[in-house]
TIVO-217395 format. One line per 3 residues: for each residue y, x, z of N, C-alpha, C, O. Coordinates in pm, 1 decimal. Atoms other than C-alpha are relative to their C-alpha. Layout:
<atoms>
Y:X:Z:Y:X:Z:Y:X:Z:Y:X:Z  ...
</atoms>
This chain:
<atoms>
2.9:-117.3:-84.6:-3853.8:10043.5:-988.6:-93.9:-24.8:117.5:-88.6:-134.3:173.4  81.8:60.7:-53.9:-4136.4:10074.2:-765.1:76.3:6.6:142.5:183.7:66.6:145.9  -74.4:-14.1:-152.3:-4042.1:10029.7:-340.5:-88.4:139.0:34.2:-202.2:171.2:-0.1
54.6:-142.7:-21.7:-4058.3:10397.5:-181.0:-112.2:-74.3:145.1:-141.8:-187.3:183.9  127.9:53.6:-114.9:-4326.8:10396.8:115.0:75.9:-65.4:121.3:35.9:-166.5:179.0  -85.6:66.1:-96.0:-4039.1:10342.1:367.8:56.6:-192.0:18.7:52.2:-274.1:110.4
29.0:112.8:35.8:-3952.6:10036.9:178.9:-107.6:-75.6:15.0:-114.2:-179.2:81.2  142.8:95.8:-51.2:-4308.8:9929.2:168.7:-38.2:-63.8:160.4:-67.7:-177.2:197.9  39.5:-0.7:-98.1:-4371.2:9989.5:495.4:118.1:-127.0:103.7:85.5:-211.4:187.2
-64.8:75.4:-97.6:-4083.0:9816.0:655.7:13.6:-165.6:-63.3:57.4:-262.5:-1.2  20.7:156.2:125.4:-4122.6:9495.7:378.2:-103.9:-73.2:81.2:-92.1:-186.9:126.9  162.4:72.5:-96.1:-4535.5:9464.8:571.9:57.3:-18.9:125.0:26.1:-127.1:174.6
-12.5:48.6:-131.6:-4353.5:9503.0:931.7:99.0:-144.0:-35.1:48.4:-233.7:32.3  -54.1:115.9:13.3:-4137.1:9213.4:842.0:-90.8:-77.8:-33.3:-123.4:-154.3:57.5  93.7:107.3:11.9:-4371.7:9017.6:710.1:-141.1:-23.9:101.8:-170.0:-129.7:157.7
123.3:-2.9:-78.3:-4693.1:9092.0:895.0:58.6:-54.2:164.0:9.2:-143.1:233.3  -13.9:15.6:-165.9:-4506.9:9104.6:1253.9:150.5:-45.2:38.6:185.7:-49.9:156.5  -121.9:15.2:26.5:-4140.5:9008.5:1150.0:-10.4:-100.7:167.9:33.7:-58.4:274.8
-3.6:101.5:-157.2:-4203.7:8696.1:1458.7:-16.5:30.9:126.8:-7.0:-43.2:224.7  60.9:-22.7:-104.1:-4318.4:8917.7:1681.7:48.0:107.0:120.9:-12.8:166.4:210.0  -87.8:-98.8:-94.2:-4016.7:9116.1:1845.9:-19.2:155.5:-17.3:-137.8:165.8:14.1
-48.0:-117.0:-78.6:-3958.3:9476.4:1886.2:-167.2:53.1:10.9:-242.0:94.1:-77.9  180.6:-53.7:-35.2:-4325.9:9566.4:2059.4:-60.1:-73.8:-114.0:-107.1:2.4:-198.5  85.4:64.4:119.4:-4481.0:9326.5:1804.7:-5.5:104.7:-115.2:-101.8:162.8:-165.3
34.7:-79.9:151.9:-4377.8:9517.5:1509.4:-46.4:97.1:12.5:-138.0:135.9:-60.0  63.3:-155.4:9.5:-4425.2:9854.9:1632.2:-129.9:18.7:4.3:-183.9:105.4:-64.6  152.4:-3.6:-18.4:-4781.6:9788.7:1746.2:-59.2:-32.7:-143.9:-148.6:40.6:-186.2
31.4:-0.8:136.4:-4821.4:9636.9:1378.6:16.9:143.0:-109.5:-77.4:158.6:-187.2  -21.0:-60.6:42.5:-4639.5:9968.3:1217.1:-119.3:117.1:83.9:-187.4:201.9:26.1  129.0:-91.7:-66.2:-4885.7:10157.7:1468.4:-116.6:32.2:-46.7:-162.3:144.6:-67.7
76.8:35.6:56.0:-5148.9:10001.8:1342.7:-59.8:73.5:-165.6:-153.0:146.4:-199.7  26.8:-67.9:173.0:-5116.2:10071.1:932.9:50.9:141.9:37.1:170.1:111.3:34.3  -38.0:-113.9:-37.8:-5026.2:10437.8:1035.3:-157.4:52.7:55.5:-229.9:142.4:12.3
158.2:-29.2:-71.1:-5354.6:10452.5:1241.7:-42.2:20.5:-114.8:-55.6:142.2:-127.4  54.1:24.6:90.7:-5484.1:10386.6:929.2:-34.9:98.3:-104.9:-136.6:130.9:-166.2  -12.3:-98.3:138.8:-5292.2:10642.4:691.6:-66.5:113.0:94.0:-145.0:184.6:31.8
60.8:-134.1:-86.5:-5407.6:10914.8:983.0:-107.6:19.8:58.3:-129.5:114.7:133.5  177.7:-10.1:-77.6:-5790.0:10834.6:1082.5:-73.6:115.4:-130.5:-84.5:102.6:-252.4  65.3:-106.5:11.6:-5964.2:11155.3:1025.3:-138.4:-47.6:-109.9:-177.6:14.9:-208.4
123.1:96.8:32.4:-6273.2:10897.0:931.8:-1.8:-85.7:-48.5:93.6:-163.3:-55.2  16.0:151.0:25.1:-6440.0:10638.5:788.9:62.1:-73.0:-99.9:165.9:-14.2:-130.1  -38.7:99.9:112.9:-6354.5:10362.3:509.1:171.6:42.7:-40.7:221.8:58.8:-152.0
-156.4:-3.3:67.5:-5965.4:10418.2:535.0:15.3:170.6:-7.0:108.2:217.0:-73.0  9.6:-164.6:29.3:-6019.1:10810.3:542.9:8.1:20.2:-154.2:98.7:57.7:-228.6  8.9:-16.5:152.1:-6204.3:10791.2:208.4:95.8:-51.0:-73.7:169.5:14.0:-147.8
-111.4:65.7:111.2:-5994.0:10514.1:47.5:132.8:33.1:5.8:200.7:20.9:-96.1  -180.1:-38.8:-3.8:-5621.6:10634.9:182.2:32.8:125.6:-54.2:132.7:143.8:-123.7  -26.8:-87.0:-14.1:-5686.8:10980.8:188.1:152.4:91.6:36.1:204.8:188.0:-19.8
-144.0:13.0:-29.7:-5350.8:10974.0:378.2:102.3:-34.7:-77.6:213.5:16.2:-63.3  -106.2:43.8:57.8:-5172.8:10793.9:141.3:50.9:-115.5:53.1:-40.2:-197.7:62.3  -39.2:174.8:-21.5:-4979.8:10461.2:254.4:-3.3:-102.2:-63.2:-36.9:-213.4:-22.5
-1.5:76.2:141.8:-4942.2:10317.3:-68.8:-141.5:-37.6:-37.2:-150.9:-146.1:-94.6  132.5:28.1:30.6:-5373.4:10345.5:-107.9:-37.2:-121.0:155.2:-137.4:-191.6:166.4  59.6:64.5:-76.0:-5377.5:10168.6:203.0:44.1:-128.6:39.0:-36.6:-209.4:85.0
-58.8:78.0:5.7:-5121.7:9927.2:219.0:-24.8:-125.0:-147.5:14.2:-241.5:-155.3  31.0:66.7:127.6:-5238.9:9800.6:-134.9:-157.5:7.0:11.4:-205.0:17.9:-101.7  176.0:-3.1:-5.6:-5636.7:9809.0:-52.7:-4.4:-118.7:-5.1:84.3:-188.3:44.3
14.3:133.7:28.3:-5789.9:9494.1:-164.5:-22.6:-74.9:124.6:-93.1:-8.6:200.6  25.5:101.2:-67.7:-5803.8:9203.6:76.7:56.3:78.9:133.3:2.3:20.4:227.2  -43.3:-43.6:-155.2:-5635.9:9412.8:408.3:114.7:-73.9:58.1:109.8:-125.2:169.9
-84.2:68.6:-66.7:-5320.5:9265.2:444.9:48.1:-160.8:-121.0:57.0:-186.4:-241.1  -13.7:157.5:99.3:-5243.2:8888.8:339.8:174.5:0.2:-53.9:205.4:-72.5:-148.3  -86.9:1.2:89.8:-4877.7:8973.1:263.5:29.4:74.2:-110.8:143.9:69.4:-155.5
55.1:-78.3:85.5:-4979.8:9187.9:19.4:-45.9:-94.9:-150.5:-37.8:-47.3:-263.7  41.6:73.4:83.4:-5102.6:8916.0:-191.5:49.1:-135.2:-30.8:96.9:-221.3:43.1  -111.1:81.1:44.1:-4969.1:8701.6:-412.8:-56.5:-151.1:-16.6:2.6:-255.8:-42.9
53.1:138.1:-55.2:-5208.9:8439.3:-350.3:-112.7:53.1:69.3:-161.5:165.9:62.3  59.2:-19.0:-42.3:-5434.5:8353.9:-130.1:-126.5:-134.3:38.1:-106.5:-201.0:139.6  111.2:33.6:50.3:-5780.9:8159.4:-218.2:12.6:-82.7:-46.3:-27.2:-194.1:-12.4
1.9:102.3:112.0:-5669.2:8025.6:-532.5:177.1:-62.3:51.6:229.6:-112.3:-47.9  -113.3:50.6:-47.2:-5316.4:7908.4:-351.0:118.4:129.2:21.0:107.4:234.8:83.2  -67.3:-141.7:-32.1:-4969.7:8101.5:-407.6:82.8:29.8:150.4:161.4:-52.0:198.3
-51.9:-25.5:-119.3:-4856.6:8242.5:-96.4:159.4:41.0:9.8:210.6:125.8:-63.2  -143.4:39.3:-36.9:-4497.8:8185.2:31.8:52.1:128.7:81.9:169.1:151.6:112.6  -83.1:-94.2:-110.7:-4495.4:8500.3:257.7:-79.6:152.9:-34.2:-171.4:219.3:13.8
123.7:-155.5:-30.2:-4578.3:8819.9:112.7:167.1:117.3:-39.4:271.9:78.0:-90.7  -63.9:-94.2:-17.1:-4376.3:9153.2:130.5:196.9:-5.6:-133.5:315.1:22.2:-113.3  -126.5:20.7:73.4:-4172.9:9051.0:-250.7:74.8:-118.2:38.6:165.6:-129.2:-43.8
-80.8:89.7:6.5:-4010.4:8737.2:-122.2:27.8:7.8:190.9:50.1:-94.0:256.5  -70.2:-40.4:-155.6:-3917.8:8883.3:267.1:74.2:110.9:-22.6:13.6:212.7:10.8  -70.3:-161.4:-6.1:-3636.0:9179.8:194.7:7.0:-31.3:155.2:27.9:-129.0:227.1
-34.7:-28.8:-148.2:-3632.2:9355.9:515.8:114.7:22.2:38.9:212.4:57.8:-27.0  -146.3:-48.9:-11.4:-3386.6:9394.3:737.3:-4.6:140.9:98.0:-100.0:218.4:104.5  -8.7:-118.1:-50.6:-3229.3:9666.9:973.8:-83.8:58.3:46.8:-134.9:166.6:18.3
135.5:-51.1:-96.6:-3472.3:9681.5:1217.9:-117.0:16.8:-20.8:-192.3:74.3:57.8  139.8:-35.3:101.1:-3765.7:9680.3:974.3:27.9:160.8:-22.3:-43.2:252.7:18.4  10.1:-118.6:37.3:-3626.1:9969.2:839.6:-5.0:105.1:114.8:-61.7:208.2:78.7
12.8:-56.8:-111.9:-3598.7:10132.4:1198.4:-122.3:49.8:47.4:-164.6:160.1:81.9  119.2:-25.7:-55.4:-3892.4:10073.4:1291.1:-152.3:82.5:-117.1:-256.9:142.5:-92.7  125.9:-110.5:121.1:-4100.2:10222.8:932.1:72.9:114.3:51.1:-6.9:204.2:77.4
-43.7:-173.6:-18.4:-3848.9:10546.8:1029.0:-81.2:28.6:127.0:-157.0:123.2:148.5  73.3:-48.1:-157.3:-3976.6:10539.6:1377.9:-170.9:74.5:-68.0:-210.2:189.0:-90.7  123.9:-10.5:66.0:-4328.4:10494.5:1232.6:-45.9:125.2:-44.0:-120.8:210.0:4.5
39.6:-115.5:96.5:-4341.2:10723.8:973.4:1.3:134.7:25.6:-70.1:219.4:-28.2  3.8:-116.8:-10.4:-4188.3:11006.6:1165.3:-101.3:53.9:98.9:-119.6:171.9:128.8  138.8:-48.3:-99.0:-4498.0:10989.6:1413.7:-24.6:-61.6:124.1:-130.0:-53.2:187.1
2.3:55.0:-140.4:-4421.4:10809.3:1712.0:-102.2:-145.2:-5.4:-90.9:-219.4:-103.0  96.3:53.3:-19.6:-4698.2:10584.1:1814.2:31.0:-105.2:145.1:107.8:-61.5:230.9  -28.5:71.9:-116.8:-4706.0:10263.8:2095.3:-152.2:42.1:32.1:-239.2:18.4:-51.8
93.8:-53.9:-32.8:-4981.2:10418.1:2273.9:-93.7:-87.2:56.5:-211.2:-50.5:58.5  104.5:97.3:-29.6:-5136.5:10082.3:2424.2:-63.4:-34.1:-123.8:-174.5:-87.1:-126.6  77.3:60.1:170.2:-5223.1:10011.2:2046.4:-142.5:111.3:27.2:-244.9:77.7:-32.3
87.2:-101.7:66.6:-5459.6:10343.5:2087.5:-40.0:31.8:-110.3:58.0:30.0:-184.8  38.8:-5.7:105.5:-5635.7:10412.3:1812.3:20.9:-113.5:-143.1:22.4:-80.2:-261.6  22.1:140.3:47.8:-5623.5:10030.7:1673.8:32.9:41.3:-157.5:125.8:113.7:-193.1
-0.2:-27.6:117.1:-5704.0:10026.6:1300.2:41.4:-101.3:-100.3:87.8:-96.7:-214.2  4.0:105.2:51.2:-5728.8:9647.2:1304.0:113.2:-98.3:83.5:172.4:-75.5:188.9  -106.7:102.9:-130.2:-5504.2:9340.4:1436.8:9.9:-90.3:-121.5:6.6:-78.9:-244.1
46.6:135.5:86.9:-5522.2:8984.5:1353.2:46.1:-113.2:115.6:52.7:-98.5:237.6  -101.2:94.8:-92.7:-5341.7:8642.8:1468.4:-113.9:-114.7:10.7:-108.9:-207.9:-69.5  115.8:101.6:-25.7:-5681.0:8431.9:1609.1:60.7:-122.0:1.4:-28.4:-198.5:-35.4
8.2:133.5:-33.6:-5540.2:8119.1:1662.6:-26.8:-35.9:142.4:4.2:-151.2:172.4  104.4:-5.5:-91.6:-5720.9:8160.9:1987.5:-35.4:109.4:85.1:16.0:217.5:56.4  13.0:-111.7:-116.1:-5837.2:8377.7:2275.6:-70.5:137.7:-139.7:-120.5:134.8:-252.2
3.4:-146.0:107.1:-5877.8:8746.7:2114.9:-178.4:-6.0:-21.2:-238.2:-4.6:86.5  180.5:-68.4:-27.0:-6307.7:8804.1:2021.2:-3.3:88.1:6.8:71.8:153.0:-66.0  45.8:-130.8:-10.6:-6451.2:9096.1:2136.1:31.6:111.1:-103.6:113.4:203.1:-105.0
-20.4:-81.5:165.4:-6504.7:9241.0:1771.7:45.2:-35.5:-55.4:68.1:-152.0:-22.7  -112.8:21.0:126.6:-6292.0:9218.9:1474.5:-1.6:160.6:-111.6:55.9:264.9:-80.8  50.3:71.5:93.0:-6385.9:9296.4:1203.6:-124.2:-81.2:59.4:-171.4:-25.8:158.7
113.0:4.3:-41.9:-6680.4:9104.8:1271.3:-152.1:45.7:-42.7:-247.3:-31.4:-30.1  115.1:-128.2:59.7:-6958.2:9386.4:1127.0:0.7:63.1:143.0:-95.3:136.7:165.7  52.1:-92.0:-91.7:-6915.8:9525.2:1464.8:106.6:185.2:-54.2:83.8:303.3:-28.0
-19.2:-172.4:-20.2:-6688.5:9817.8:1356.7:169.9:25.7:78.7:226.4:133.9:94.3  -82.1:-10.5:-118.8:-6401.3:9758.2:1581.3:4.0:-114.3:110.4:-43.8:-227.7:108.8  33.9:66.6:-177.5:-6362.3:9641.3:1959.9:150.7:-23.7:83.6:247.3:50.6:101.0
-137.1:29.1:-80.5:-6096.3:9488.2:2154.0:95.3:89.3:70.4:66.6:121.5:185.6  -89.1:-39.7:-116.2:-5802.3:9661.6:2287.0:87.1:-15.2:73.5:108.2:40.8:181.1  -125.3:50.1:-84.1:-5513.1:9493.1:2373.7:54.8:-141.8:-92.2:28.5:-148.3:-212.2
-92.0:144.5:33.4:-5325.0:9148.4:2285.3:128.9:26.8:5.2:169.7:66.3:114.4  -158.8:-6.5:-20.2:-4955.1:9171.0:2217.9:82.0:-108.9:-52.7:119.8:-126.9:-168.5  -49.6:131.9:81.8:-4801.5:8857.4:2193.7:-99.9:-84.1:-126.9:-164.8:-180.5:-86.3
106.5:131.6:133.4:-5014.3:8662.6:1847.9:-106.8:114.9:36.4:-222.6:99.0:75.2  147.3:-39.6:91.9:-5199.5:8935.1:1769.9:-66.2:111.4:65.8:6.8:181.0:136.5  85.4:-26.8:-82.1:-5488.9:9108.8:1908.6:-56.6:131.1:-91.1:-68.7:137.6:-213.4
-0.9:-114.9:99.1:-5568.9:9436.7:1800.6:-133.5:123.0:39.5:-160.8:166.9:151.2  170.5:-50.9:-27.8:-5922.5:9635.8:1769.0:-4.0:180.0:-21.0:16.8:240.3:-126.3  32.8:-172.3:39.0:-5983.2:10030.8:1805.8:-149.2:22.7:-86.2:-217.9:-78.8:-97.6
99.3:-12.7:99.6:-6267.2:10151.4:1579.4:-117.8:25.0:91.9:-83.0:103.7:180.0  85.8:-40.4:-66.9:-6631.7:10169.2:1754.2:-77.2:88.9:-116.5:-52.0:98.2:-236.6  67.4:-126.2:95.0:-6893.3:10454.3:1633.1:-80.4:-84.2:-128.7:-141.3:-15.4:-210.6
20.9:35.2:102.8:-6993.3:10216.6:1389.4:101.6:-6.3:-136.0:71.4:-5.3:-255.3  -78.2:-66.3:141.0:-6683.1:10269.8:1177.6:-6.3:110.6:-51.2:21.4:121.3:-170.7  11.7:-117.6:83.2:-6741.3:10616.5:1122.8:-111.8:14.1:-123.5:-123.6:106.0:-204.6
133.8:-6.5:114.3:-7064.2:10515.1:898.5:94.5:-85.8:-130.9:49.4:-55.3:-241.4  -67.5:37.1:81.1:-6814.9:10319.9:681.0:82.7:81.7:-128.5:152.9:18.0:-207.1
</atoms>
């Protein structure tokens, strides 16, 4: 039976931001949401507001995959069931509510290290905020050519 999007969705905040409290996840659930709802650009074409096209796009999220370069990965969405507050927070999510310091943010990623400017590094998103690990990029006018 496949997981509904709610499921999905609250499976990636556990895994993706499960460490990262409360604000952590939501800014993560913010995030893939940005995603299913940008008007534009790469996740426009490929989601066409679906969650499921975007949450399953090749190479976007690493718990998503069941290995990862050539090695099987220990932490992806089928071996984390979520719990309450996962599911809380995909309802929050899903029904529209947004952490508004995320802005736009399309991207977010756990550097190791002080946040870089850009992320992706093509130049098509730009720093906006740090929340706890992970550092999270709004789209510059170079994503809309994507």
């Amino acid at each position: 039976m496949a997981f509904s999007d709610r499921e999905l969705l609250a499976r990636i905040i556990k895994c993706e931001a499960g460490g990262e409290g409360d604000v952590g996840m939501r800014a993560v659930a913010t995030t893939i949401m940005n995603r299913v709802r940008v008007p534009y650009g790469e996740y426009h074409r490929i989601g066409q507001g679906d969650i499921r096209r975007i949450l399953y796009q090749e190479g976007q999220f690493d718990c998503m995959r069941s290995q990862i370069r050539g090695v099987t990965n220990p932490q992806t969405i089928w071996s984390n069931p979520p719990d309450q507050v996962h599911y809380d927070i995909a309802d929050w999510a899903l029904a529209g509510n947004r952490l508004f310091n995320i802005g736009y943010s399309l991207w977010y990623f756990n550097p190791y290290a002080p946040c870089p400017w850009l992320f992706p590094f093509n130049g098509v998103g730009s720093f906006q905020v740090k929340i706890l690990q992970h550092c999270f990029y709004n789209p510059t006018e170079l994503y809309a050519q994507t």
